[in-house]
C-alpha positions in Angstrom: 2.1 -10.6 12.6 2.9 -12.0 9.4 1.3 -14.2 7.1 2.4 -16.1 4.2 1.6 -18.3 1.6 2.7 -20.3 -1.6 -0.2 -21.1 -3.8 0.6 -23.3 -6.6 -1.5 -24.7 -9.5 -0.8 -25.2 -13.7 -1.5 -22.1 -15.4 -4.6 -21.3 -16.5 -6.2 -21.8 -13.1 -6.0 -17.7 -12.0 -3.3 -18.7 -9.6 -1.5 -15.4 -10.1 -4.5 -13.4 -9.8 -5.4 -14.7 -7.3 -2.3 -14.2 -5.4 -2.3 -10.6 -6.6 -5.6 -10.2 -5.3 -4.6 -11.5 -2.1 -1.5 -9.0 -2.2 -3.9 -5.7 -2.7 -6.4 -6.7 -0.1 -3.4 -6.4 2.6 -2.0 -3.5 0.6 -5.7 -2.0 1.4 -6.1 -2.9 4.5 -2.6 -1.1 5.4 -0.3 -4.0 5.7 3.6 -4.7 3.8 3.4 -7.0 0.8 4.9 -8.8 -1.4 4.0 -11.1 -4.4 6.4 -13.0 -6.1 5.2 -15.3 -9.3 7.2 -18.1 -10.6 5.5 -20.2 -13.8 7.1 -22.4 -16.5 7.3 -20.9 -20.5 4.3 -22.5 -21.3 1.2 -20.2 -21.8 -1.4 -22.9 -20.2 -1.0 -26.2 -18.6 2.4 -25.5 -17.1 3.6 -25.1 -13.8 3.0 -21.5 -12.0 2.7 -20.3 -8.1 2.7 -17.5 -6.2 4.3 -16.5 -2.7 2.3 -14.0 -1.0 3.6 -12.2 2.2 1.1 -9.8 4.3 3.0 -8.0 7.5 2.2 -6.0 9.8 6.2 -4.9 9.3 8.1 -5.0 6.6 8.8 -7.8 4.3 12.8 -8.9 4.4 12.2 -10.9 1.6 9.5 -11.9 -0.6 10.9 -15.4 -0.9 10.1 -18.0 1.7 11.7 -21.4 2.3 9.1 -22.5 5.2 5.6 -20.9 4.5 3.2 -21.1 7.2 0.7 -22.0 4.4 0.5 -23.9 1.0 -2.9 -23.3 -1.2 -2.0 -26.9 -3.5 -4.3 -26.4 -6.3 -3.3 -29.6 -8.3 -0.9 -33.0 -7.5 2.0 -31.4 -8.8 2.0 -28.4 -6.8 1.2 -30.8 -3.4 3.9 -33.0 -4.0 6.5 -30.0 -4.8 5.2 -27.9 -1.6 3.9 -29.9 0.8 7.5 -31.1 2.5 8.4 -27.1 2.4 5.3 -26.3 4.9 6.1 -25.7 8.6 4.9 -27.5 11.1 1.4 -26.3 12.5 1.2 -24.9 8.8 -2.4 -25.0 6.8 -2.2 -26.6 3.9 -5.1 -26.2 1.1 -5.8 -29.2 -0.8 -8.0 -28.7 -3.9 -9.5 -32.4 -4.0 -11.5 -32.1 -6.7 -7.7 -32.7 -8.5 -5.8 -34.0 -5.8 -6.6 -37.7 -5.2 -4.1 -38.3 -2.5 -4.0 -37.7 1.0 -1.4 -35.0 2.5 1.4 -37.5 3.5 2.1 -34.9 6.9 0.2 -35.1 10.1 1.2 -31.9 11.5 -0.3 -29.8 9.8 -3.6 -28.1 9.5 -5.6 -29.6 6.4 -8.4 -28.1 4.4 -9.8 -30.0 2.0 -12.1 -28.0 -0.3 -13.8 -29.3 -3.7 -12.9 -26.3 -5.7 -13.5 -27.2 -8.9 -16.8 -29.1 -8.2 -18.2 -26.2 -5.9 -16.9 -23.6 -8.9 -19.1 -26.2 -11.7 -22.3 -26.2 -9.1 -22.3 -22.4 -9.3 -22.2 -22.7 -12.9 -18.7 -21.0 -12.8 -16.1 -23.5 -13.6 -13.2 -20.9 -14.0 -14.1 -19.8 -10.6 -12.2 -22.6 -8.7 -9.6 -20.1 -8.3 -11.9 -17.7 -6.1 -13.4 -20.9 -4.1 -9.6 -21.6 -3.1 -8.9 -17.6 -2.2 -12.2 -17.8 -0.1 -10.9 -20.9 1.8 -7.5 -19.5 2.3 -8.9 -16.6 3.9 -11.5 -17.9 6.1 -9.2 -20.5 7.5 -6.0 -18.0 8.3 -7.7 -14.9 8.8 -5.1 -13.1 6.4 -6.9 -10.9 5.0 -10.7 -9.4 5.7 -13.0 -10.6 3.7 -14.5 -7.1 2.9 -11.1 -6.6 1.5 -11.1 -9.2 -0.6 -14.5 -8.5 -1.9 -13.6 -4.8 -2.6 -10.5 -6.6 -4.9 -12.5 -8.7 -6.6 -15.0 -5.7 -7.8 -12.0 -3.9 -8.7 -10.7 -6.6 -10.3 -13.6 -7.4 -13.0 -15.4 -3.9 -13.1 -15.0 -3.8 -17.0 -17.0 -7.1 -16.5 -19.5 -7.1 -14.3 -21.6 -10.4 -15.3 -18.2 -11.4 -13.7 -18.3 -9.6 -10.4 -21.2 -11.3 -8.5 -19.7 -15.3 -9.8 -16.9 -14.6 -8.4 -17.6 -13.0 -5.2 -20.5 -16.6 -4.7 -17.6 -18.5 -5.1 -15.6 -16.1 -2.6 -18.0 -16.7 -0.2 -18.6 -20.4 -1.1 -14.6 -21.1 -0.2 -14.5 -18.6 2.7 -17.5 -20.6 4.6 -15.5 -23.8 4.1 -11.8 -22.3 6.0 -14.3 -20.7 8.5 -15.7 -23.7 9.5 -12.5 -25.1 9.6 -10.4 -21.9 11.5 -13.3 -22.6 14.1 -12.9 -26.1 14.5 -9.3 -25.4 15.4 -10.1 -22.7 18.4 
């Protein structure tokens, strides 16, 4: 089984982290990876993603032309990779930045307020995590146990940090739950 994703956002959002994160949670849980960035010159506000692949083999390449999922965290990065999405892909909108409808009908949607749920928590750099946790719970990637582990890895020389980010994990994952349930 393979699974993989582009996530795309402006820099500045944690979209590589993110994506990184993603890559060592299958790394720990014994799978193949890859992680590819791609991001403009500019330090913040430019353009940036991420592919991530997770396989149960291993990865032929860690580019993909078709990804069985897009994680859009901005209307740039919808309008770039939506077309690119196979059909029955999911496809993460952020809409607390998108305010368009996805223009395909044959693909699995999440919508998921990122931003706003991240500002609730009192976390607004956390939107990143609330789109991780969504990704996850809707495709099943990755455990979430995994993903938690990263995360403390990630921000142990900060730990005020650890426990945000792992509410706004959790936050995000309930959301693609509800949806990966919905769809069974």
């Amino acid at each position: 089984m393979q699974n993989d994703v582009i996530m795309a956002g402006f820099g500045g959002q944690g979209i590589l982290l993110i994506g990184k994160m993603l890559a060592y949670a299958g790394m720990h849980q014994g799978k193949e990876v890859s992680w590819l960035p791609s991001y403009g010159p500019e330090m913040r506000g430019g353009t940036c993603n991420c592919t991530v692949v997770i396989s149960d083999r291993s990865v032929g390449s860690p580019v993909i032309q078709s990804p069985r999922a897009v994680l859009a965290m901005n209307l740039p990065s919808l309008d770039k990779f939506e077309s690119n999405l196979r059909p029955g892909g999911l496809l993460l909108v952020n809409t607390s930045l998108i305010n368009r409808e996805p223009a395909r009908s044959d693909v699995r949607v999440v919508r998921v307020a990122a931003n706003e749920i991240a500002n609730q928590l009192g976390n607004p750099r956390g939107a990143n995590m609330v789109a991780l946790g969504a990704y996850v719970g809707a495709s099943g990637a990755v455990s979430l146990e995994e993903v938690e582990q990263v995360v403390r890895e990630t921000f142990a020389g900060k730990p005020k940090l650890v426990d945000v980010n792992l509410e706004a994990l959790h936050r995000g994952f309930e959301i693609g739950r509800e949806h990966r349930e919905l769809e069974a």
